[in-house]
C-alpha atoms as a printed R data frame, in Angstrom:
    type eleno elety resid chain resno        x      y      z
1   ATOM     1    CA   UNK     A     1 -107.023 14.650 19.546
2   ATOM     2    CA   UNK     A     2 -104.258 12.861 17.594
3   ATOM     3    CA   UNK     A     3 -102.907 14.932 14.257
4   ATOM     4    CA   UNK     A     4 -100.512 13.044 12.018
5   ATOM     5    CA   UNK     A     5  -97.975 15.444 10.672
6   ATOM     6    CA   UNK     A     6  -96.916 14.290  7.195
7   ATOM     7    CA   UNK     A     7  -93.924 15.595  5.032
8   ATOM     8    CA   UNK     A     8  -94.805 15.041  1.193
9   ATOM     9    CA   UNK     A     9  -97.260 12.310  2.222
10  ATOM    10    CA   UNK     A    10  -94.837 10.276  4.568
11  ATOM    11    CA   UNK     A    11  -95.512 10.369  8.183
12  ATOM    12    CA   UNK     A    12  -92.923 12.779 10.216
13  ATOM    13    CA   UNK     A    13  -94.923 12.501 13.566
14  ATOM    14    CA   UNK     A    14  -97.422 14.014 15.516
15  ATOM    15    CA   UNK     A    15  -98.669 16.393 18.166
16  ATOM    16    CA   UNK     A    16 -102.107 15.450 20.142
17  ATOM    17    CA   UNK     A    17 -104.545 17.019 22.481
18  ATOM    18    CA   UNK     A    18 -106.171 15.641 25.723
19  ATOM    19    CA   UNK     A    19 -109.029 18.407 26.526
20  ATOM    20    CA   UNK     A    20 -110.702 18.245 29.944
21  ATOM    21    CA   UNK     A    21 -113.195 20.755 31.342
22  ATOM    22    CA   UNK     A    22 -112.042 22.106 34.619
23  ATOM    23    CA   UNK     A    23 -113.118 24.761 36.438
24  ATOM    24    CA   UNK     A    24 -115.720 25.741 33.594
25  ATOM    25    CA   UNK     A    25 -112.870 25.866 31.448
26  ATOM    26    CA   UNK     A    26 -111.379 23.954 28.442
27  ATOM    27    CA   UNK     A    27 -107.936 22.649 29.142
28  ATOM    28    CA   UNK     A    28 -105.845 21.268 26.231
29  ATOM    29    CA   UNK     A    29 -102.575 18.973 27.400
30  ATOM    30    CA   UNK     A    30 -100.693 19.303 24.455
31  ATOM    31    CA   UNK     A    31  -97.912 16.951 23.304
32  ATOM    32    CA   UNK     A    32  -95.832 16.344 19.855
33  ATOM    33    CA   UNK     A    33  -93.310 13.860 18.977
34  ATOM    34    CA   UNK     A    34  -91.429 14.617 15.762
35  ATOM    35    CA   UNK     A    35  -89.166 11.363 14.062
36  ATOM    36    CA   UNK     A    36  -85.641 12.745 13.885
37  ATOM    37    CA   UNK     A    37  -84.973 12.604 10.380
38  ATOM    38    CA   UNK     A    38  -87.270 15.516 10.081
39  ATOM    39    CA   UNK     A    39  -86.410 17.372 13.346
40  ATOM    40    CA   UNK     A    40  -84.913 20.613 12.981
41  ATOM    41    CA   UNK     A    41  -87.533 21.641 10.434
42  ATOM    42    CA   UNK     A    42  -90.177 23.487 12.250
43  ATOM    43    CA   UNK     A    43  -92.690 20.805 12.533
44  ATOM    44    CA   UNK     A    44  -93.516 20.447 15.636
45  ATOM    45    CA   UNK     A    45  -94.071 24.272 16.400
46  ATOM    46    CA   UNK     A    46  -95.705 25.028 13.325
47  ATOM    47    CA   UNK     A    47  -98.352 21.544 14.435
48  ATOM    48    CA   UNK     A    48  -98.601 22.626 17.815
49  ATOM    49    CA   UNK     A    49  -99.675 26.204 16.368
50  ATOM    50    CA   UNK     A    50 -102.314 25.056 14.192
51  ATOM    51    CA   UNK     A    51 -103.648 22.420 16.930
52  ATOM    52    CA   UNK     A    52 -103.548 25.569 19.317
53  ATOM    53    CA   UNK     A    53 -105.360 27.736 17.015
54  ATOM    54    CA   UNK     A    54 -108.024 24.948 16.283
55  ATOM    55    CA   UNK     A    55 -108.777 24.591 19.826
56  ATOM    56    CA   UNK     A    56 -109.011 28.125 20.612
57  ATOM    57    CA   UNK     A    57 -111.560 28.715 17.513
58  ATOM    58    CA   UNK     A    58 -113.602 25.483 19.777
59  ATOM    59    CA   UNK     A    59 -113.413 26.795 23.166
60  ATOM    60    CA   UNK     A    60 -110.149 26.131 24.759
61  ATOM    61    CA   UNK     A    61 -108.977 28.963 26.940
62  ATOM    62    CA   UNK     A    62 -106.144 27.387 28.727
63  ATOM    63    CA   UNK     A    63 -102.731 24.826 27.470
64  ATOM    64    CA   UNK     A    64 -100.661 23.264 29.079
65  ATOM    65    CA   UNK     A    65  -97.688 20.593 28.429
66  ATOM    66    CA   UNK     A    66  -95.565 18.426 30.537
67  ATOM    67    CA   UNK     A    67  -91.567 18.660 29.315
68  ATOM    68    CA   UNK     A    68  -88.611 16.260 30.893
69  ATOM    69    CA   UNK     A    69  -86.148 19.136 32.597
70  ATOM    70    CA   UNK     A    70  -83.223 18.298 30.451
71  ATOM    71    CA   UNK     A    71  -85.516 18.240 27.147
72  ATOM    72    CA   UNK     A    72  -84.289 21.759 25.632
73  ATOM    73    CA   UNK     A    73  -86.492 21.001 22.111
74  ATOM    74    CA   UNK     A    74  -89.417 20.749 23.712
75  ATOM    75    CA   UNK     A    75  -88.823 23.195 26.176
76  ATOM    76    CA   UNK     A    76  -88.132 25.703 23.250
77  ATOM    77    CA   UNK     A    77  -91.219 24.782 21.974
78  ATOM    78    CA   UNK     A    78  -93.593 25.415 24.405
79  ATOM    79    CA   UNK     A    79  -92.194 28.812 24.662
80  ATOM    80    CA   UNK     A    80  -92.824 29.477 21.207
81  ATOM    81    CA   UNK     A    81  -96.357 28.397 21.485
82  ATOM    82    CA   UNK     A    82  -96.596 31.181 24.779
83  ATOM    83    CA   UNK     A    83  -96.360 28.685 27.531
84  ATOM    84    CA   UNK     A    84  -94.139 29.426 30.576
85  ATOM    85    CA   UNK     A    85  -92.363 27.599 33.358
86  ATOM    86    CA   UNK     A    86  -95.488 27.189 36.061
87  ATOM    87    CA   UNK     A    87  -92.579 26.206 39.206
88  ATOM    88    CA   UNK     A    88  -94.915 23.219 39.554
89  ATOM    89    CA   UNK     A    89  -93.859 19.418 38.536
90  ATOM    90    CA   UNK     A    90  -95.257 16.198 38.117
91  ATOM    91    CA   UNK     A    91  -94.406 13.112 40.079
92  ATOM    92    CA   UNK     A    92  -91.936 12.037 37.534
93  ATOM    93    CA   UNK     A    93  -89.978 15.078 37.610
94  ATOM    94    CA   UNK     A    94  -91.648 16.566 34.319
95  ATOM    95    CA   UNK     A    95  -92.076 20.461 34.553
96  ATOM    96    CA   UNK     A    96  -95.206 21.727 34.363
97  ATOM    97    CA   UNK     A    97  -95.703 24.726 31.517
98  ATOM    98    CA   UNK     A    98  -98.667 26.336 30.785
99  ATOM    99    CA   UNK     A    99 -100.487 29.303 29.080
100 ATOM   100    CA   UNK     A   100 -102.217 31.577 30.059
């Protein structure tokens, strides 16, 4: 899933969704890239909530994201969506967060 996130028509960004069954469950991998000119707004939680909500009202139990260590944005983010640190990382040194 790919979700435009517009401010007064004009294109701020997006967040996006790649949903996988696995272990008969839905798992979202959720993402969001918001231009700077509108960062500091809100956007990107207040996206990421909807998408989460949307998924959840089609099955998704379980989300996850991958965040760069030194990201502190995203980071915040992810907690305000209810993800936490796993301990786990990806090969390139991302951190793996996740809910629930």
């Amino acid at each position: 899933m790919n979700w435009i996130v517009r401010v007064s028509g004009e294109p701020a960004g997006y967040v996006q969704a790649t949903v996988v069954s696995q272990d008969d469950q839905m798992v979202a991998e959720l993402a969001w890239v918001i231009g700077v000119r509108f960062q500091g707004r809100g956007l990107a939680t207040r996206s990421a909530q909807l998408m989460c909500t949307w998924l959840r009202d089609h099955g998704v139990s379980h989300f996850r994201a991958l965040i760069h260590p030194d990201h502190a944005a995203s980071a915040a983010i992810a907690a305000r969506l209810g993800l936490r640190r796993s301990g786990l990382t990806t090969d390139d040194g991302e951190i793996i967060w996740q809910a629930p």
